[in-house]
N, C-alpha and C positions, 0 to 999 in steps of 0.2 A: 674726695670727701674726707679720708683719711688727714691729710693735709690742712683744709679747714677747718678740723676737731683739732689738730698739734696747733693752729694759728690759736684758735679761741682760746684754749690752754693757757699757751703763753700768754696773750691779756690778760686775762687773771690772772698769773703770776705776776706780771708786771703788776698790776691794779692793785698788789697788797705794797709794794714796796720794794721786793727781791729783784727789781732791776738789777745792769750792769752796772759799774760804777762810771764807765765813760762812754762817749758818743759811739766810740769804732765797736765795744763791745754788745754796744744795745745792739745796734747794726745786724749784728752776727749773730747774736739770739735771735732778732725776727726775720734773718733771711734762713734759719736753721728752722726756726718754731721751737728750737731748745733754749735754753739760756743754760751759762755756763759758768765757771767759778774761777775766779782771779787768783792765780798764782805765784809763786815768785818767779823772779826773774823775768815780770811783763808779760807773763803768759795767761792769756784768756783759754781755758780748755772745758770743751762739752766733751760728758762721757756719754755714750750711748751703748748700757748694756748689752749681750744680747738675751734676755732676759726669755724670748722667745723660745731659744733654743733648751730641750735637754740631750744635754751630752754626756754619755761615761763613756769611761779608760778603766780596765782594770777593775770593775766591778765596783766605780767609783763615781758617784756622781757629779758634775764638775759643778760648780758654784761661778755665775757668771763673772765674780770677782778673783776667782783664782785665773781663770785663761779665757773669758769669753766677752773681756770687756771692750767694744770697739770704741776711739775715742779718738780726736781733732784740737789738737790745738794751735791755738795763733799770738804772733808775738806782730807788733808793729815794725814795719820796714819800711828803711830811710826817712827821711824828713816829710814827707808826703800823707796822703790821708791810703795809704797803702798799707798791707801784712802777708806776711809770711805763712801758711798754715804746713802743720805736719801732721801725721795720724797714720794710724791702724786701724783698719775697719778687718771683722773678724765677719767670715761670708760663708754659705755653705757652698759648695762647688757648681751650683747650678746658677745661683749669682753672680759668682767673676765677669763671666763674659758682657751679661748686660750693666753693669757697674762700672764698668772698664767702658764701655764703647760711651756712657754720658762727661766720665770725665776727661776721655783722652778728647770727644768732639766739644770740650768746652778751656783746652788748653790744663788742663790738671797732670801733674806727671806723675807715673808709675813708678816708684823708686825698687821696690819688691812684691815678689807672691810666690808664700813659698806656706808652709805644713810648720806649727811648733809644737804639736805631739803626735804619737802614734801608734793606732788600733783606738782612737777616739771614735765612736760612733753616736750623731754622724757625724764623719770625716770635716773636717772646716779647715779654711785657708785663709790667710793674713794677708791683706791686702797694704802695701805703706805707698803713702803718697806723699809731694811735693806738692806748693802753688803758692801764686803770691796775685794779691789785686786790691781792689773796692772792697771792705768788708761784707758790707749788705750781697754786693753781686756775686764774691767767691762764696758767701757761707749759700746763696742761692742754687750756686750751681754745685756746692756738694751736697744739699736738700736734696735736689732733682734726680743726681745718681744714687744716692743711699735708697731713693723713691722705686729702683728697681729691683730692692732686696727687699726683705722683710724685716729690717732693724728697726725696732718699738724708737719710737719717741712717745716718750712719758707712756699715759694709757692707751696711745694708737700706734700702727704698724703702719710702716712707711707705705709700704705697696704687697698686693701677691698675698698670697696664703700660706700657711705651713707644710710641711711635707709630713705626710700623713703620718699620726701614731710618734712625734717625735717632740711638741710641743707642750708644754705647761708652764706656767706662773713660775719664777723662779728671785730669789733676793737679784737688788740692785747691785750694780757695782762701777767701779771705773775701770779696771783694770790694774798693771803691776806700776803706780806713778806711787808719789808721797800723797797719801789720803786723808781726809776728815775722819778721826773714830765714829764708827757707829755705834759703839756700844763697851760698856767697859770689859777688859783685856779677860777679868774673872767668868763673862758669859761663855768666852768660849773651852771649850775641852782641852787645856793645851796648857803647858809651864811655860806660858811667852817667858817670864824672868829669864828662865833656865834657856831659853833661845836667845835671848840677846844678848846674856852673857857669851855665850859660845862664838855668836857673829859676831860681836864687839859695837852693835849698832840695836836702837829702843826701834822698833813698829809699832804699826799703828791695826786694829780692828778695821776693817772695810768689808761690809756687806759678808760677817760669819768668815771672814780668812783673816789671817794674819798677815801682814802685808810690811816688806822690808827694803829702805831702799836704802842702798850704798851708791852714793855718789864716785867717779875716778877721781883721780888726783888732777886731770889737768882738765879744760873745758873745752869740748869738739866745737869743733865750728862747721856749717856745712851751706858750700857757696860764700864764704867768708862771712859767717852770721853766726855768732855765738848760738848753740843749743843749748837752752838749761836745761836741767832736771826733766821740767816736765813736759819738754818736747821729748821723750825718750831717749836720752843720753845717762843715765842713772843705770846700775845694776839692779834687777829687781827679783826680788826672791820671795812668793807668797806660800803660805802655811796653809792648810784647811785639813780641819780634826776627820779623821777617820773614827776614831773611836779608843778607847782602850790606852791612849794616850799616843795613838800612832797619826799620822798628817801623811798628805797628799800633798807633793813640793812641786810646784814649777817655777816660770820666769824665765828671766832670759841673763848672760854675762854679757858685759860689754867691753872688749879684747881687743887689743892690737894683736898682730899677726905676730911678735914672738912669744906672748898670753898662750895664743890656741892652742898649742897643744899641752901645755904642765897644768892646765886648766881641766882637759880633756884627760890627762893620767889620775889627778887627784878627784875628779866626782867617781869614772871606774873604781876606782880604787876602794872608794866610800860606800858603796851600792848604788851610785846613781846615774842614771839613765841617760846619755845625750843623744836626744832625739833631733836636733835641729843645728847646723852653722850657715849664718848667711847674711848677708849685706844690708842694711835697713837705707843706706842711703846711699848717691852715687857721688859725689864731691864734699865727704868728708875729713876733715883734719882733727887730728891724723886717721889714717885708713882704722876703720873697725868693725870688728864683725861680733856676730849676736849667737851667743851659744845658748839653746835652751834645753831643760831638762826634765826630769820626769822620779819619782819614786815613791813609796806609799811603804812607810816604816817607820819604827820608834822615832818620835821628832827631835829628841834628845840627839839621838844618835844622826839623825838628819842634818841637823845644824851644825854638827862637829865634823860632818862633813862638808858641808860648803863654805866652814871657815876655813878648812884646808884649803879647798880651792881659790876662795879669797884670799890666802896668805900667797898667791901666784900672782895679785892682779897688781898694779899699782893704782891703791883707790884713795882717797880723800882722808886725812885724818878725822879720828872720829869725833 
């Protein structure tokens, strides 16, 4: 039922106009029941908050657009009516297993699952996957496995019920990609100026967080397929106001292996917390690994520190 309430949705949306702009991409909205927003770099990507979830860290509320945004995107592969999809679906622990057993029995690869904060409750786990097919029948068959978690598409949930006393309404988001503003930079409680001067890069407003991306200097490729930006190849670093002019920081780095550790001396160093290093994909060029972080302090003083550890990475002129 769930399912043909996201079908009917998406008709109206279709019906005002907000299609995709091409065949493969309509495809993909009505084999999801989502539709999704055209990128650069060729990239079709639905974000699927989890907007179900609440979660705090630290006496923190998390805001689905700081860490809890699961999201899929698709890029066209080779000359064919064929793509590429990559994503993060963010799960609570009782998910994985039936999540996993729709995509691996539908040919979808596992690339990671692994934890990107900690003492979050409740606990959530990062699901990243690989796939490539028929638009309509891959965005189908990751429909069907999202169908065994509770991840909301638009106003309905995929499948399954909440776990009790853990659920409410929460703002929209994508997660840590380059975002649409939702709102001007003034709404939120925070000197973004005084943050972007520090990081040496402008963000953008998404769903009440500040949201910052630093592209690297050179472009991954993975399977010999360029990854842009918004396939998660981007440094991503989001803000969200605690109060009193102090922010709640995660995200993640994106590192080659002699990065890891001058990376891992200067956030210590700053006060900030590495809570996660780990693989996002399995035939990457070159090899990189995703360091993600944690801290809840002066944001001033926050961003001074992860331009230190940005001055380790080799990333993109600004």
């Amino acid at each position: 039922m769930s399912r043909l309430l996201a079908s009917i949705a998406l008709l109206g949306v279709l019906a005002t106009g907000a299609s995709a702009a091409e065949p493969w991409q309509d495809a993909i909205a009505t084999g999801l029941g989502k539709p999704g927003t055209a990128m650069p770099g060729g990239v079709y990507r639905v974000g699927l908050p989890r907007t179900d979830l609440t979660v705090t860290l630290d006496g923190v509320q998390l805001k689905p657009s700081l860490a809890l945004g699961s999201w899929l995107a698709f890029v066209r592969h080779g000359g064919g009516n064929e793509v590429m999809v990559m994503g993060d679906l963010v799960l609570t622990e009782d998910e994985v297993s039936p999540v996993m057993k729709r995509l691996v029995e539908n040919g979808v690869e596992i690339t990671a699952i692994h934890n990107h904060l900690l003492r979050a409750s409740p606990s959530t786990l990062y699901m990243h996957i690989s796939g490539h097919g028929e638009p309509g029948k891959l965005a189908t068959v990751l429909a069907g496995a999202l169908g065994a978690s509770r991840t909301p598409f638009g106003g309905e949930t995929a499948g399954g019920s909440p776990p009790s006393g853990k659920t409410e309404p929460a703002s929209a988001g994508e997660g840590p990609v380059p975002a649409k503003a939702t709102a001007p930079d003034q709404a939120l409680d925070l000197d973004t100026a005084a943050i972007d001067v520090a990081i040496g890069r402008k963000g953008k407003v998404n769903g009440g967080v500040y949201a910052v991306s630093v592209p690297r200097s050179e472009t991954p490729k993975d399977h010999g397929m360029t990854v842009p930006e918004a396939m998660g190849s981007a440094i991503a670093i989001n803000f969200q106001p605690t109060g009193g002019g102090k922010a709640a920081i995660t995200g993640d780095f994106v590192l080659t292996v002699d990065e890891v550790n001058p990376v891992i001396k200067a956030l210590r160093a700053n006060g900030i917390e590495v809570t996660a290093l780990h693989n996002h994909m399995l035939d990457d060029e070159p090899r990189l690994f995703f360091m993600h972080f944690w801290a809840n302090d002066d944001a001033g003083k926050l961003a001074k520190g992860l331009r230190d550890a940005l001055d380790r990475v080799k990333v993109a002129k600004g």
